[in-house]
MARTOR-902164 format. One line per 5 residues: their letters; for each residue x, y, z of C-alpha. Coordinates in pm, 1 decimal, decimal comma. Layout:
N
A = X Y Z | ...
This chain:
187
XXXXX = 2972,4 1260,0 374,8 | 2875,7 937,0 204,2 | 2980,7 734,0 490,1 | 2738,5 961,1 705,9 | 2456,1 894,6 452,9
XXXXX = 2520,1 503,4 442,5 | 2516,3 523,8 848,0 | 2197,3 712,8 859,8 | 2061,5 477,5 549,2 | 2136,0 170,5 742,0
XXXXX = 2009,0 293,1 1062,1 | 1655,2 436,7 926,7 | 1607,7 106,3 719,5 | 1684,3 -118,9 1098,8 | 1469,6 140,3 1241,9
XXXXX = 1209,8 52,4 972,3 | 1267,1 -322,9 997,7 | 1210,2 -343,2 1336,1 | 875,5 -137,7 1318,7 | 697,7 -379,5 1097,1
XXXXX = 838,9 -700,6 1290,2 | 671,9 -566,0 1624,5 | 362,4 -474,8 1376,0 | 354,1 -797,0 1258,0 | 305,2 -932,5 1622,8
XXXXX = 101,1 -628,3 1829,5 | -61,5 -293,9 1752,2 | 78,8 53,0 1697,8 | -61,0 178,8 2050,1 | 126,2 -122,5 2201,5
XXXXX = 470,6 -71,3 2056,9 | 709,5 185,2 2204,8 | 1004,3 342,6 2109,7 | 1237,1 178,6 2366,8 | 1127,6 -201,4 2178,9
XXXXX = 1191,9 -106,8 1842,4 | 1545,7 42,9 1941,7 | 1612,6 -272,6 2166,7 | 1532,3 -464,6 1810,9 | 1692,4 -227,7 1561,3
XXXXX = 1975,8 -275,8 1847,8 | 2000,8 124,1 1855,5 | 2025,7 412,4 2083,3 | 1731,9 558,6 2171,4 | 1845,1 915,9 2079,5
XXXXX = 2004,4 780,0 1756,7 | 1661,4 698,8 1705,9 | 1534,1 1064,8 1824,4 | 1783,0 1221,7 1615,1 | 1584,6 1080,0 1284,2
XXXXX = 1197,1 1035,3 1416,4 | 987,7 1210,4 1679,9 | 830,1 917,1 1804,2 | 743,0 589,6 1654,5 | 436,2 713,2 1511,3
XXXXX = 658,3 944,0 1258,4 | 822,7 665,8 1211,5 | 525,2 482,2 1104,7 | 433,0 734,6 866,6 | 795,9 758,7 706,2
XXXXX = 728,8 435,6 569,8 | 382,5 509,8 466,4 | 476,4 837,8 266,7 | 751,8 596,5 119,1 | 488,1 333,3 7,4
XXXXX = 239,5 604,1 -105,9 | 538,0 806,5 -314,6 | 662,0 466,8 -466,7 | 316,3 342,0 -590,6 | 232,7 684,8 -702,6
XXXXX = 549,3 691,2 -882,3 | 555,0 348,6 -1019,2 | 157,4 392,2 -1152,9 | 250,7 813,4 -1313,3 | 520,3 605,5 -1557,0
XXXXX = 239,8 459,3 -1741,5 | 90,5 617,1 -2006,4 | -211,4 405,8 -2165,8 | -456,4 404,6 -2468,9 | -781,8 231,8 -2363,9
XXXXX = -975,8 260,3 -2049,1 | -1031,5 -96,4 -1983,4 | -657,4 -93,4 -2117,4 | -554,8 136,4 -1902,3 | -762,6 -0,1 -1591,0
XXXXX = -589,9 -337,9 -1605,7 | -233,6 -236,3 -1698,6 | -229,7 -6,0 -1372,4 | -407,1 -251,9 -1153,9 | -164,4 -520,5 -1294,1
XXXXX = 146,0 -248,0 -1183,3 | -58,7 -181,4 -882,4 | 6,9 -558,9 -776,6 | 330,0 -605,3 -926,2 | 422,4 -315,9 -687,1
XXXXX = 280,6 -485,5 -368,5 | 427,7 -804,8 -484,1 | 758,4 -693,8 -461,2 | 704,1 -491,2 -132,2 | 459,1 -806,6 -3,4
XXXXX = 589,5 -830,2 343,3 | 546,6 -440,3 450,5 | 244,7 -423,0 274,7 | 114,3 -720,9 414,5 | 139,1 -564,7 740,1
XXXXX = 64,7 -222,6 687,8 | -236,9 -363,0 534,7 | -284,5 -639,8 828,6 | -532,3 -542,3 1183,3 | -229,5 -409,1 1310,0
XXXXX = -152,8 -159,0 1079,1 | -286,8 190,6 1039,9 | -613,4 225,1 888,5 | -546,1 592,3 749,8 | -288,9 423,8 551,5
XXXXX = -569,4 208,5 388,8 | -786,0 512,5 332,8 | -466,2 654,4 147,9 | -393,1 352,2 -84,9 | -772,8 342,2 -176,6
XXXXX = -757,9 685,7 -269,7 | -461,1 593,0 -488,7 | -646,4 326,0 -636,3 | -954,0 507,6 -698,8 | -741,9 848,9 -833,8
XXXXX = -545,3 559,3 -1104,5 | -805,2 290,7 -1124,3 | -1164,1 396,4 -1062,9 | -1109,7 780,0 -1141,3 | -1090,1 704,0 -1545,4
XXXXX = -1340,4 438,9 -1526,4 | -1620,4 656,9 -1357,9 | -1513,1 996,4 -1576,3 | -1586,3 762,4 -1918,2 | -1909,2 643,9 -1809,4
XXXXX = -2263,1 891,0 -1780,1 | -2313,4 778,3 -1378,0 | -2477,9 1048,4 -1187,3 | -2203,7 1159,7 -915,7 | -2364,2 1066,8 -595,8
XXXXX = -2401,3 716,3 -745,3 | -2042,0 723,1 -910,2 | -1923,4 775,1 -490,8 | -2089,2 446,7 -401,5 | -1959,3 256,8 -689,9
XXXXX = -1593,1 369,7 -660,3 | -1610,1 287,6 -267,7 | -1739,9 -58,0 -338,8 | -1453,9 -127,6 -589,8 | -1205,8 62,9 -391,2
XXXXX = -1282,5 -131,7 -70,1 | -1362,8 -450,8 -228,6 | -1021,0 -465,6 -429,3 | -815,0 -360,0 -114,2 | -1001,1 -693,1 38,2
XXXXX = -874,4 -918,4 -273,9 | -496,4 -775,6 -211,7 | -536,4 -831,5 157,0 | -641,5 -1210,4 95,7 | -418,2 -1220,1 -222,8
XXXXX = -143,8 -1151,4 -6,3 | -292,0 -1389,0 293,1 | -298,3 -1688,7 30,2 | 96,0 -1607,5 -23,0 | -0,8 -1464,4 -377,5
XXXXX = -149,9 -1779,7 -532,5 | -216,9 -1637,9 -842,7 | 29,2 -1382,6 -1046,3 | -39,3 -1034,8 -1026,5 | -153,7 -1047,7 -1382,5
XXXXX = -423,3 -1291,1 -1287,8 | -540,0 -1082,9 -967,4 | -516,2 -741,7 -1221,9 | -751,6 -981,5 -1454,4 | -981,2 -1047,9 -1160,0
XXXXX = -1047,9 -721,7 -1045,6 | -1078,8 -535,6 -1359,9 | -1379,8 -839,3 -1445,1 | -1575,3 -774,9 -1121,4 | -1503,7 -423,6 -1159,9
XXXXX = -1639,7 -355,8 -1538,0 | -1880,0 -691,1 -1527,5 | -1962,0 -791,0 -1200,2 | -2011,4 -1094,3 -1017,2 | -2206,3 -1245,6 -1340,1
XX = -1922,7 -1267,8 -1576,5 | -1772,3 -1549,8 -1376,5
């Protein structure tokens, strides 16, 4: 049984690989099933046998991502908002640091944008969420706020992670959370 697991393991994470290298080089509606298995260097119905098609595929590793950041930013329990804001942006980071090269191109023009939508709503339901529920904003202009930090602080990973992480992700956290709570002005 645990050989069985370790076979289906390895396969699903060279099925995985394999994905984001041809990401990495072409789009999702250019890649096909028959390339990634010629990579992974698997059968294609070993590869039917664990995804429908490579789009399921695709979205395996996305529910992964999502469930891991979701998991890694629900073990933090804080004090302070402004605390709190920059402790989970600072885990936020520290997470996509150490997953830089998936997220990177999930994240790139090649990658999926629903995924972005999904890790903005993450960072809006652990970031922005507390920040806009402490402060008297009328909720129509709350909506415009949080999507201009969301988006803008998906931009700063994306170019964080462009500039092979330059700064640590304390710094970045630090960046964010000023342009988010003080704007362009307290620089």
């Amino acid at each position: 049984m645990t050989k069985m697991d370790r076979r289906k393991k390895y396969t699903r994470m060279v099925l995985k690989d394999s994905l984001i290298q041809l990401l990495k080089e072409k789009p999702m509606s250019a890649i096909t099933v028959k390339e990634i298995c010629a990579l992974a260097d698997i059968n294609r119905s070993t590869f039917y046998s664990h995804y429908s098609d490579h789009y399921d595929l695709l979205f395996k590793i996305e529910e992964e991502i999502i469930k891991d950041m979701n998991k890694t930013l629900s073990q933090y329990n804080y004090t302070t908002e402004e605390v709190e804001a920059l402790q989970m942006t600072e885990k936020l980071l520290e997470y996509v640091a150490e997953n830089r090269d998936i997220c990177q191109t999930l994240l790139s023009e090649h990658g999926d944008q629903s995924f972005q939508k999904r890790v903005m709503m993450i960072a809006h339901q652990f970031t922005v969420q507390s920040w806009m529920n402490n402060n008297n904003i009328d909720k129509e202009i709350s909506e415009y706020i949080s999507m201009f930090v969301v988006s803008g602080s998906i931009h700063v990973i994306k170019s964080w992670l462009e500039n092979d992480m330059n700064k640590s992700p304390k710094e970045m956290a630090e960046i964010v959370i000023r342009l988010t709570n003080k704007g362009l002005a307290s620089f």
